[in-house]
Each structure stands twice: as C-alpha cells, then as structure tokens.
C-alpha positions as CSV (number, residue, x, y, z in Angstrom):
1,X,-3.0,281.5,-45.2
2,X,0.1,283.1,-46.6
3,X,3.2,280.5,-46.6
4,X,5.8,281.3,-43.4
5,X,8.6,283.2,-43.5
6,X,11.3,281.7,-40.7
7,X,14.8,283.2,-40.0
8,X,17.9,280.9,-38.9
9,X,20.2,283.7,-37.1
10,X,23.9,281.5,-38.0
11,X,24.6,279.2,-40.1
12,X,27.1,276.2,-38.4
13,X,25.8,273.4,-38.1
14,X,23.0,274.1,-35.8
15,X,21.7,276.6,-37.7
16,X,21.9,274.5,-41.0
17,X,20.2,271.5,-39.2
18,X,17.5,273.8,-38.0
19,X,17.3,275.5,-41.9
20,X,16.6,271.6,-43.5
21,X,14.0,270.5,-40.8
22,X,12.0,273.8,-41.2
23,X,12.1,273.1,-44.6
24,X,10.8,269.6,-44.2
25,X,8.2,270.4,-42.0
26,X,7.2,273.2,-43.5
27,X,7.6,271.9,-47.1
28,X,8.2,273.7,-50.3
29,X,6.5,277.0,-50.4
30,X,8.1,278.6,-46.8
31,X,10.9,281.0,-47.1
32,X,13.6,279.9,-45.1
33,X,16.6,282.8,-44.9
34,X,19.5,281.8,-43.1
35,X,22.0,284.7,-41.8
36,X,25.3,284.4,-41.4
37,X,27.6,286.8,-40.3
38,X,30.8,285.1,-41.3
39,X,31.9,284.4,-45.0
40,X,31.0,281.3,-45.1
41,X,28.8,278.7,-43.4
42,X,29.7,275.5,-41.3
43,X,30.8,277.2,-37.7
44,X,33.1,275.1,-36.2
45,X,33.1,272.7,-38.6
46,X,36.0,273.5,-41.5
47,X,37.1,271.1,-44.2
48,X,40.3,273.2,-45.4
49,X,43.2,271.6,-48.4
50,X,46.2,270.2,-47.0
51,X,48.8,268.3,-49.6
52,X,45.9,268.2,-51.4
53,X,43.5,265.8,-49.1
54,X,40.2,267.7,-47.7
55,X,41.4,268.0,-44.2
56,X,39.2,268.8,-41.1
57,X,40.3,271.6,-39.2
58,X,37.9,272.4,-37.0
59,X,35.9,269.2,-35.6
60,X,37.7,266.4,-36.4
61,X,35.1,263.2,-35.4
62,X,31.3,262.6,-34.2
63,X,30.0,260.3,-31.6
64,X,29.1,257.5,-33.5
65,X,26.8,255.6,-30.9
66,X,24.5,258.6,-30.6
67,X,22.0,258.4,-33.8
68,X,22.2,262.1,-35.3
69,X,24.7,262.4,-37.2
70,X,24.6,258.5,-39.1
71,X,20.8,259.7,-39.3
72,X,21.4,262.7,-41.1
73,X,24.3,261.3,-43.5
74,X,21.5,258.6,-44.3
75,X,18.7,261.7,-45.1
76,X,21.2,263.6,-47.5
77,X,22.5,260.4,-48.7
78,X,25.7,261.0,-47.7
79,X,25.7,257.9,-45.5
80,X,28.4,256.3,-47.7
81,X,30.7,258.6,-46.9
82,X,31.0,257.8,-43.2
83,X,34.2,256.3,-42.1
84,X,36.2,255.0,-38.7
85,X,39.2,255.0,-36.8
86,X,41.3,252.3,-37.3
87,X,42.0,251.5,-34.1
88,X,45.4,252.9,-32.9
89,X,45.8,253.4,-29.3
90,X,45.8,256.8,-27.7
91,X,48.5,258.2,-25.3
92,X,49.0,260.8,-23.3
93,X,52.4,262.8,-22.4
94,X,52.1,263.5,-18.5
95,X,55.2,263.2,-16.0
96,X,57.2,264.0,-18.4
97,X,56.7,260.7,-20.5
98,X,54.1,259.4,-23.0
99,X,52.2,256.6,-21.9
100,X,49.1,254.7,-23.3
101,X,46.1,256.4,-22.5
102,X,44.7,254.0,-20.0
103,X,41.5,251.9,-20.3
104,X,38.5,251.6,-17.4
105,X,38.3,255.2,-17.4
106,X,35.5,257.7,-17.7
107,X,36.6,260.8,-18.8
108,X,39.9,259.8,-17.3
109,X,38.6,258.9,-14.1
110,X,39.8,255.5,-12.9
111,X,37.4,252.5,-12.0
112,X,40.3,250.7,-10.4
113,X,43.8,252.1,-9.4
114,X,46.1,249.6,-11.0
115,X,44.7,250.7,-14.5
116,X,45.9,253.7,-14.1
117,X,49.2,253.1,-12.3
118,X,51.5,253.7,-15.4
119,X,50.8,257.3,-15.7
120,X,51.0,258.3,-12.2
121,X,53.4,258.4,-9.8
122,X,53.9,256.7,-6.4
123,X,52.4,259.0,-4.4
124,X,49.3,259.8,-7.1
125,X,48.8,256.0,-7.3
126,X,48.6,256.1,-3.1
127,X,45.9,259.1,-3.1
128,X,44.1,257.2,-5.6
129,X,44.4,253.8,-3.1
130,X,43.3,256.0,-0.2
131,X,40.4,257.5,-1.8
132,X,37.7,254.2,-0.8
133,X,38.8,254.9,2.9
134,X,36.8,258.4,3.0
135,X,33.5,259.1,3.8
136,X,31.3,258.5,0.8
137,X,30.4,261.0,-1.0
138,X,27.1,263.2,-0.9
139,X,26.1,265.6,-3.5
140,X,22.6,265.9,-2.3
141,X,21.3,266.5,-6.1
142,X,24.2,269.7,-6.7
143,X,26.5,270.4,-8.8
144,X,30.2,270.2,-8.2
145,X,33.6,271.7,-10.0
146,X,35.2,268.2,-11.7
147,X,38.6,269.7,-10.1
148,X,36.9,270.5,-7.1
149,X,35.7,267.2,-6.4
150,X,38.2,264.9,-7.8
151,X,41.3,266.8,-6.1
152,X,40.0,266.3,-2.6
153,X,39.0,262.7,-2.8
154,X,41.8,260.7,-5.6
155,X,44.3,264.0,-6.2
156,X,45.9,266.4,-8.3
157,X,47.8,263.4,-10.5
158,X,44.4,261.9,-11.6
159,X,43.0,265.5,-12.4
160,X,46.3,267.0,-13.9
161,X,47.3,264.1,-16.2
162,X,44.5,262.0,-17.0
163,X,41.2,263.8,-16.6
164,X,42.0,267.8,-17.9
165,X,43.7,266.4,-21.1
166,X,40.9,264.9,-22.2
167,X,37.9,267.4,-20.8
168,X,40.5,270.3,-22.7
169,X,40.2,268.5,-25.9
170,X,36.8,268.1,-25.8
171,X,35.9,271.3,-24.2
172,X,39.4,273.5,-24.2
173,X,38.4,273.8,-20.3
174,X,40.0,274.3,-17.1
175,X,38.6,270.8,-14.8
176,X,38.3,273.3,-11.7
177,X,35.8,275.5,-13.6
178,X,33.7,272.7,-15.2
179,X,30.6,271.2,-13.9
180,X,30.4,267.6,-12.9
181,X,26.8,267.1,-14.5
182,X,27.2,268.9,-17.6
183,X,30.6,267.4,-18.5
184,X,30.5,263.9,-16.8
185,X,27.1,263.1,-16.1
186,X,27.3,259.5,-16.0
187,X,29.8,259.7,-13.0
188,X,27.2,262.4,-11.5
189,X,24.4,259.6,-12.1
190,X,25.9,257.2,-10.5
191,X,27.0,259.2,-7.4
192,X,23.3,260.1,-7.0
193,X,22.5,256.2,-7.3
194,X,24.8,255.8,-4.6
195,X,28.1,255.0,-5.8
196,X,30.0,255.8,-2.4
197,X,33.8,256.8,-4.3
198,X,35.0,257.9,-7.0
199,X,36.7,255.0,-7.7
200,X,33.0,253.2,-7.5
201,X,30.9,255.2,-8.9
202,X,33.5,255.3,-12.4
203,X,32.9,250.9,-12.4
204,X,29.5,252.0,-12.5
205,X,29.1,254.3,-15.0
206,X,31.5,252.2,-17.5
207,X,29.5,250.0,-19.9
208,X,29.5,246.1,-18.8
209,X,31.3,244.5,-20.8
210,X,29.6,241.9,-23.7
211,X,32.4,239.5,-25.4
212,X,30.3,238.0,-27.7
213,X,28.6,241.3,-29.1
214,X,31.1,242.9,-31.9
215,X,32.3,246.4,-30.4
216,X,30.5,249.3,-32.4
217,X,32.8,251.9,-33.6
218,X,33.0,255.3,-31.3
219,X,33.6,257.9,-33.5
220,X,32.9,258.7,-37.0
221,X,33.9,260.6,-39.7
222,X,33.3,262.1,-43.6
223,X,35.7,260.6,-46.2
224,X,35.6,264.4,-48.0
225,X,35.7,265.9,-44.7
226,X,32.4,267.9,-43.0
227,X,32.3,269.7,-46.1
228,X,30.2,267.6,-47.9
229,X,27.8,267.4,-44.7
230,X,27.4,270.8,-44.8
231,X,27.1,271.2,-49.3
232,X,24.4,268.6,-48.9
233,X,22.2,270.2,-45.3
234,X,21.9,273.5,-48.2
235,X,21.2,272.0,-50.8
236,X,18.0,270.1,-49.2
237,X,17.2,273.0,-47.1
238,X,16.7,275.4,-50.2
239,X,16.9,278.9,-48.0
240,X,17.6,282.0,-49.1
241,X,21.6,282.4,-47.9
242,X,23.0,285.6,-46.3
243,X,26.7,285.9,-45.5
244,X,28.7,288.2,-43.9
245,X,25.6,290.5,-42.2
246,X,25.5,290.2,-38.6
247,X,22.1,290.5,-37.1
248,X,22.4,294.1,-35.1
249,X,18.7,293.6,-33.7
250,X,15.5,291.3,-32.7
251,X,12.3,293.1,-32.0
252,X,9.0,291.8,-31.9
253,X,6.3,293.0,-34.5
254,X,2.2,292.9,-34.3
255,X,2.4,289.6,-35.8
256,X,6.1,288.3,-35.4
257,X,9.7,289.3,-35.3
258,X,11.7,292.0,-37.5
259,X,15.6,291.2,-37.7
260,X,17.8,294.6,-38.1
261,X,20.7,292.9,-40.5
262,X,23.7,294.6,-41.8
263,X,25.5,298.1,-41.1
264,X,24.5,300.2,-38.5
265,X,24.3,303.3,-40.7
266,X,21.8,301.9,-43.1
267,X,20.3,298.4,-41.9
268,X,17.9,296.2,-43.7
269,X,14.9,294.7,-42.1
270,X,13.7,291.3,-42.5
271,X,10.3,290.7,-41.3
272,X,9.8,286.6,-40.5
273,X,7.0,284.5,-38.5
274,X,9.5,282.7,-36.4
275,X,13.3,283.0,-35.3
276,X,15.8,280.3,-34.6
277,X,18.7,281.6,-33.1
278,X,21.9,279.4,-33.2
279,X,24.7,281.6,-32.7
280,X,27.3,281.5,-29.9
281,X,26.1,282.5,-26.2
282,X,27.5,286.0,-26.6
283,X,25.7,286.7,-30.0
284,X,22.0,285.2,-28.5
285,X,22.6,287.2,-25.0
286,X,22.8,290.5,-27.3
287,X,19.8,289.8,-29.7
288,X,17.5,288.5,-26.3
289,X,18.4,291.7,-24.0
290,X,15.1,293.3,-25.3
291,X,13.0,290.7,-25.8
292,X,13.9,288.0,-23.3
293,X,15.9,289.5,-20.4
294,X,16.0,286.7,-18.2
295,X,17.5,284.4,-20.4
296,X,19.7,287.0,-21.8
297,X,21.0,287.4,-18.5
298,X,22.0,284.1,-18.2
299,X,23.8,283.3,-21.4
300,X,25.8,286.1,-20.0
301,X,27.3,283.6,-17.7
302,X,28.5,281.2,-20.1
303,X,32.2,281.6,-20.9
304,X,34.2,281.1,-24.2
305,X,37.4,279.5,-24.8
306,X,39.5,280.2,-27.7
307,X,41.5,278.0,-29.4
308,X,44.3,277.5,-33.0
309,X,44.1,274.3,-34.8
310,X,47.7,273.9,-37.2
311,X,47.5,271.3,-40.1
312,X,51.0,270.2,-41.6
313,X,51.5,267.7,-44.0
314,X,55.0,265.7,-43.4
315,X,57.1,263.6,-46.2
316,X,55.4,260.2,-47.3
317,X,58.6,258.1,-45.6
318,X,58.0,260.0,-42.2
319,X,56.9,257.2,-39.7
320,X,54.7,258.0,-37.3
321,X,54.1,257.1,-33.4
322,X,52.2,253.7,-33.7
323,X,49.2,256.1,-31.8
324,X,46.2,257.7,-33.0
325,X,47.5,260.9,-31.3
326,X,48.6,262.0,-27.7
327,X,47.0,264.3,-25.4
328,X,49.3,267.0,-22.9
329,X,49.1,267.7,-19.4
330,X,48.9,271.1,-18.1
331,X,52.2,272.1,-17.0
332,X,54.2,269.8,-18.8
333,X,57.9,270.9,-20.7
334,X,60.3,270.3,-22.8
335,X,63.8,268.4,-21.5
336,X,65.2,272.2,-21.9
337,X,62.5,273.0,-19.8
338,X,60.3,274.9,-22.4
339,X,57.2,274.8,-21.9
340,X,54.9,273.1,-24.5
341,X,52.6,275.3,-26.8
342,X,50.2,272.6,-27.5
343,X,47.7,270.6,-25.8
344,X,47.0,267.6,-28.0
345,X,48.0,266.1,-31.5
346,X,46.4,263.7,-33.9
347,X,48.4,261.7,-36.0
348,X,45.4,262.1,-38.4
349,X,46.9,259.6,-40.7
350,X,47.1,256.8,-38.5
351,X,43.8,257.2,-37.1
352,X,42.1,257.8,-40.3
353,X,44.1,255.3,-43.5
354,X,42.2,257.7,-45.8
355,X,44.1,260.6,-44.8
356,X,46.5,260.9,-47.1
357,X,48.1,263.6,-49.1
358,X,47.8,263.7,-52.9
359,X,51.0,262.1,-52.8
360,X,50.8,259.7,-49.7
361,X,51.7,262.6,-47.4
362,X,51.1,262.3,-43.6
363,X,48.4,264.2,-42.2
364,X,48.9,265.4,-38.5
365,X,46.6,268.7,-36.4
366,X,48.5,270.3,-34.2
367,X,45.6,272.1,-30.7
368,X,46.6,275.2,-29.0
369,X,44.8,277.1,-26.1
370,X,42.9,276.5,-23.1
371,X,40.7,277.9,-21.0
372,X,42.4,281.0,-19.4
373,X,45.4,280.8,-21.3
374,X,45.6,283.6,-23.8
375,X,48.8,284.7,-24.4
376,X,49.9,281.4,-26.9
377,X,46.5,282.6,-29.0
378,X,48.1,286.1,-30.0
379,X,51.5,284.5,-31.2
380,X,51.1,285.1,-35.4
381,X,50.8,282.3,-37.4
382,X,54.6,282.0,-38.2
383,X,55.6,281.4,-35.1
384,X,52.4,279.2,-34.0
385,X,53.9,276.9,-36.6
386,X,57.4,276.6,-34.9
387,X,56.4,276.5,-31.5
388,X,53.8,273.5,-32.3
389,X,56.3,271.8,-34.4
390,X,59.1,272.6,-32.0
391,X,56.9,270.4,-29.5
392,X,56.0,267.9,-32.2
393,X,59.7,267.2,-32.6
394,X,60.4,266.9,-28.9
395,X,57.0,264.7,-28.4
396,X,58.0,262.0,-31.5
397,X,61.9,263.0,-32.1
398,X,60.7,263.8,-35.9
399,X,61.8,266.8,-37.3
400,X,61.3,266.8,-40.9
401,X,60.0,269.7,-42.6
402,X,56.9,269.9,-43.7
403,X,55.9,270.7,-47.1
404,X,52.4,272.0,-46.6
405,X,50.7,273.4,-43.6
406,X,47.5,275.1,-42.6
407,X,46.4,277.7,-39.3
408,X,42.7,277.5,-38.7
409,X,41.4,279.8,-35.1
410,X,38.7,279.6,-33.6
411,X,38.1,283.0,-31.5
412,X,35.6,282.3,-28.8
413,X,35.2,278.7,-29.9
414,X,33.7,276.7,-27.1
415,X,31.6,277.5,-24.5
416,X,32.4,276.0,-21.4
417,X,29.7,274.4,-19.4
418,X,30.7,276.0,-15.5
419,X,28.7,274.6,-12.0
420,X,25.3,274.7,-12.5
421,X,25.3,274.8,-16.6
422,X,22.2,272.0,-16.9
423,X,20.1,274.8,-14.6
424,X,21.3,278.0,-16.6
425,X,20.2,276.1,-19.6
426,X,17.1,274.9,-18.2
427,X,16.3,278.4,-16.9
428,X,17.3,279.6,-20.8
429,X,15.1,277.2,-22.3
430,X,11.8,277.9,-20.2
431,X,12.2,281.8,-20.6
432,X,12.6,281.4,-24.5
433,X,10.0,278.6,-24.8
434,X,7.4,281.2,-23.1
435,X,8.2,283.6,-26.6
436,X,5.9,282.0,-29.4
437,X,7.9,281.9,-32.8
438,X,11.4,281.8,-30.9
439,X,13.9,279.3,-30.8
440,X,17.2,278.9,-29.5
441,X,19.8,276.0,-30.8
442,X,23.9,275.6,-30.7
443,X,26.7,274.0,-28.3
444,X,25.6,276.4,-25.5
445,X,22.7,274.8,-24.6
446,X,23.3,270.5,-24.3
447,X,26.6,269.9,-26.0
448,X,29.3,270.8,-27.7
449,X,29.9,267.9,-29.6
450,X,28.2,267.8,-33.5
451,X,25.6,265.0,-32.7
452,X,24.4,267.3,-30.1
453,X,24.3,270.5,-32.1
454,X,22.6,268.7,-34.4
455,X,19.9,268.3,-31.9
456,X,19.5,271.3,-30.6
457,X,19.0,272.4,-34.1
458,X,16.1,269.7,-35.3
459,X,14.5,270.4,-32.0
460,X,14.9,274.4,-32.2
461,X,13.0,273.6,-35.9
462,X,9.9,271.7,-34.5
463,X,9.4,274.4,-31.9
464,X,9.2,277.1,-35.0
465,X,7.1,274.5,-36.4
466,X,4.6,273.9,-33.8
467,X,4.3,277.4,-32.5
468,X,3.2,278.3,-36.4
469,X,0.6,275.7,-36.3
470,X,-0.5,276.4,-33.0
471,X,0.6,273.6,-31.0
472,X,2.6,273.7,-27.4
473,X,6.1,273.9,-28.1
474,X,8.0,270.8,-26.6
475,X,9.8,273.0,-23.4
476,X,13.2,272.0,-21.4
477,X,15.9,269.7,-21.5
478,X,15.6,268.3,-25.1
C-alpha cells in the first residue's frame, strides 16, 4: 500500500492542529500539504513586535481549565512557556462610568441582583428585582436570541451593559442575534433542568464554591506570544507548506479528491486521499457547493464579523488603571458626546507582568468593530489610531504619546453562532461525515475560542485517519 497523501485546506490553528495529528497517526512516510492562502500561517492568531516585546495581536488568552491547549504546549514542549494573569480586576465603562466588572455572573448574567447593583441604574436594578415574579420560563428544548430572552424577563440594562460587552469581546456579536445554546449553554442547561428565572438558573450554572481548594488559573497564555505555538505545530507536523494559493476547487476523483490551487488562468492540481478543510464558513461553503450541497448550504447561514485590533506601546512612567482592562457598552460616549470607537481595552501590561517593552514600556490593545457596525472598520489606519487613543484618553485621563504602535484587522474574523447554530452544525457535520476522506475543522463549527479550534482540528485528523484505514468515522457534536 502506497503511503497517503492528505491535504489541510488553511493553515490557522485548526488547520495546523489537524496537519501534526495526521502526521502522528499517520507517521513518517504520509505527505501532509497544508494550503494556505494567506502569506503566512497562524489565522487569527498573530504574534506581531511592539517596543520590541512579541505582542499578541490577534487572540490574546486560552481557556485554561479546558485541557487542549496545556496539552498541546506539553506535546511540543512548549509547556514552559505558559503563563497567567496576575490577577487585576476587570471593569466595565457602562452609564457613563467605569465600574468593576461584577462577580456571580455568567456571561454577565446576574445570579443575584445586589451583585450587580453598581453598574445599573435604579430602574435596571428594579427590572432585574421583578424578574422572579414572572412565569417561569419554558424553552421546551429551543433555541432563543440571548437579547431576545434576557430583555423581556431582567431588561435592556443587564443586556446593554453587562452581558453584550462581554459576548462582543468574545464573539464581536450583537446579543439579539446570538443563540442562547451556542453562546451560553450552561444558562441554557440549566433552564432545561428547570431553573424557573434568569436570575435562578445563573446560581445554577455558576461553579459552587470550594474555599479550601486553591482556585486554578482561567486563562493562559505564551511568554513569546502564539508564535512559538504555531513555529513548533510545523515543525512536528513536517508538511509540505503552501502559502498564498487559495484553493479555487474540490472535486472528487475515482479514488479521492483533486484540489484546483492557484490562479484561475493556469491552476495546479493536487491529487490527495483525504481533505481537511479548516477555513472560515464562507471559504468551506464555496469548496462543498459541488460535493456536499446540503452542508454547503448551511454554512451559508453563518455570518462574519469584522474586527481592528491597535497595539501601542506608552512611556515606562505611564501608570496605568489598577485593571486588567475595561470592556464598553454599546452606545456609550464621550462627555462631549462623541461616541466611542472602541469596544474593549487590555491594559496588557498589568494583566500579563511579562509584557513589557524592550525598555519597560507599557503594553495596551486597543478592539474595534462589532457585529453590524461597519463604518469604524473602513477608517485608515491613521485615524483608527486617534480615534482609539482619543477614547483611551477619555476612558483613563492619560494622554501620553505613544512611541510605538501597531494595526492588526481581521476582515471576516469571527463567525457568529445565530439561533439554532448547535443544529446547523450538527446538520454540517452529518452531511460531511457521510463523504469518506472529508473533514471539516475551525471556529465555525463548536467554538471560537483556540482550545476549541484546536479540537475541531485533532478530531477533523482522526476522521481522515479512520476513513483511510477503513474504520467509521466518529460523526456529530465532537
């Protein structure tokens, strides 16, 4: 038997992922060809230099308490270079003021009123009060818009200034487009356990609390930024690299798949046994039109956002916010009454010591754009820079000048995950998993977060793997 030839359509870190584990399960004498149609590999990860620190500019943190990522450091050996936040408190600038970004939430939705009672106002805190006096609530096993939901039974306040800040930095997302289960499941869960409010089923779904168990950190980090992530996943997964060729074509062949790569006036073929596709949903609709319709047809549902992520590096006697960074409300403005550009600053520096510039610098990212909201995205760089340090200024009341600084976008960044995403998916997955030798992996499918992507990518691998050994691929919902 000849060795196997796989493909790896994109190479973020899906695609990657997917790349190493074909390598390791098929082992040493498979081609591997990963094809990328951007100049360089990583996605939506991007390590750039910033007052000469390795800076992330696109993803800035993992989930630390799920295994993927820590996993995957500890394969490549790169385990050592995981770090933590330090612990600074979050806030959030909503009503006009910046307040601590409460505690007892999930997802900003309140277990109990009072915890919340700083950042609304008196007649927010009331609908919130009010809301254990309605019927319970019934989803019968659907899905639900988060805005939808929340609005009619604890109010606008909650959903403007506690629960869209964070579901936009996460997802750059509009709450009444999102879906309840894809986004927060854990509040879904425990409204289908039974949870009769909001208010009830948020004390649910929170974690109980263990005092004599140290706390585990949340989020994580790379010392060198994602960069070194991404040097080691190529390195240990050997493939044979493309960049900048799209992938024009997928077709089947008598005894696999052919990929059309390159310019349409004189393509090259590539000829493989299997195909993991871990592109963006636009990109995997266009390449499944002729050879899986159905699920074509339903990527073609899921919506982008686009998003700008500015780096600047500020004087080393600049003193920050004592924060780790502060979130933005829709809707919220200046004193002059200018609106603000951005949605969300990290005061990188104080939630990560090692951030430093070369010469003690202080690192802060500046996020623009959400979901709908275009017309910020097409400002040039120039003036990006002055609007988001225009609303740094007014946020902190510092106004130094920076001395290095850094514009990273991300056109068509994030998908969002609309009512009924977990069934699209689902639908996706078992239309694709009926095609021997096809896979499909990225944060289209079961999150956008990197832990997740890395999933979708070991799992996407396996499938290839399985299908070329004869064995039932693994199916839905991995």
């Amino acid at each position: 038997m000849s060795a196997p030839r796989v493909a790896v359509v994109g190479g973020g870190i899906s695609g990657l992922v997917a790349a190493h584990r074909l390598r390791v399960e098929l082992g040493p004498d498979a081609e591997v060809h990963v094809v990328e149609q951007a100049s360089r590999v990583g996605g939506k990860l991007r390590t750039v230099e910033l007052a000469g620190r390795a800076y992330d500019l696109g993803a800035e943190a993992f989930l630390a308490r799920r295994p993927e990522v820590l996993r995957l450091a500890d394969e490549l050996g790169v385990g050592a270079d995981v770090v933590h936040p330090a612990g600074a408190p979050a806030t959030v600038h909503a009503g006009g003021r910046t307040h601590r970004l409460p505690t007892g939430t999930v997802m900003g939705v309140p277990a109990a009123p009072e915890s919340v009672r700083d950042v609304l106002s008196e007649s927010g805190l009331a609908a919130l009060r009010a809301e254990a006096q309605l019927p319970p609530v019934q989803l019968d096993g659907a899905d639900v818009s988060v805005g939808d939901l929340l609005r009619g039974r604890v109010g606008d306040e909650v959903v403007d200034r506690l629960v869209e800040p964070l579901l936009g930095g996460v997802y750059a997302g509009d709450a009444n487009r999102l879906g309840l289960r894809a986004t927060i499941p854990a509040l879904a869960a425990a409204l289908d356990a039974g949870a009769g409010s909001i208010t009830a089923a948020a004390a649910a779904a929170l974690p109980a609390p263990k005092p004599d168990v140290p706390k585990k950190p949340v989020f994580g980090a790379f010392h060198h930024g994602y960069r070194r992530l991404l040097d080691q996943l190529l390195i240990a997964a050997d493939a044979r690299l493309r960049l900048g060729l799209p992938v024009r074509r997928l077709s089947r062949t008598g005894s696999g798949w052919r990929l059309e790569i390159g310019a349409a006036p004189s393509p090259e073929h590539l000829d493989v046994d299997g195909v993991v596709l871990a592109v963006p949903a636009p990109a995997a609709r266009r390449l499944l039109q002729d050879v899986v319709p159905s699920a074509a047809a339903k990527l073609g549902e899921v919506e982008l956002a686009s998003m700008v992520v500015v780096g600047f590096a500020l004087p080393a006697d600049v003193r920050l916010p004592n924060a780790s960074g502060v979130l933005i409300a829709r809707g919220e403005r200046h004193a002059d009454g200018t609106p603000f550009t951005a949605k969300a600053f990290t005061f990188s520096s104080n939630k990560w010591p090692h951030l430093r510039g070369a010469n003690g610098e202080l690192l802060v990212r500046g996020s623009v754009g959400r979901f709908g909201e275009t017309a910020d995205l097409q400002l040039d760089d120039d003036e990006l820079r002055r609007r988001v340090r225009a609303d740094f200024a007014e946020l902190t009341g510092i106004s130094a000048e920076p001395v290095d600084s850094v514009v990273v976008r991300w056109g068509g960044g994030l998908p969002q995950y609309g009512v009924g995403h977990l069934d699209l998916v689902a639908d996706v997955e078992r239309a694709v998993a009926e095609v021997p030798g096809l896979a499909l992996a990225g944060a289209a499918l079961h999150g956008v977060g990197v832990p997740a992507c890395i999933a979708t990518g070991e799992a996407a691998a396996t499938d290839i793997t399985r299908a070329l050994l004869g064995d039932p691929p693994r199916g839905v919902g991995r």
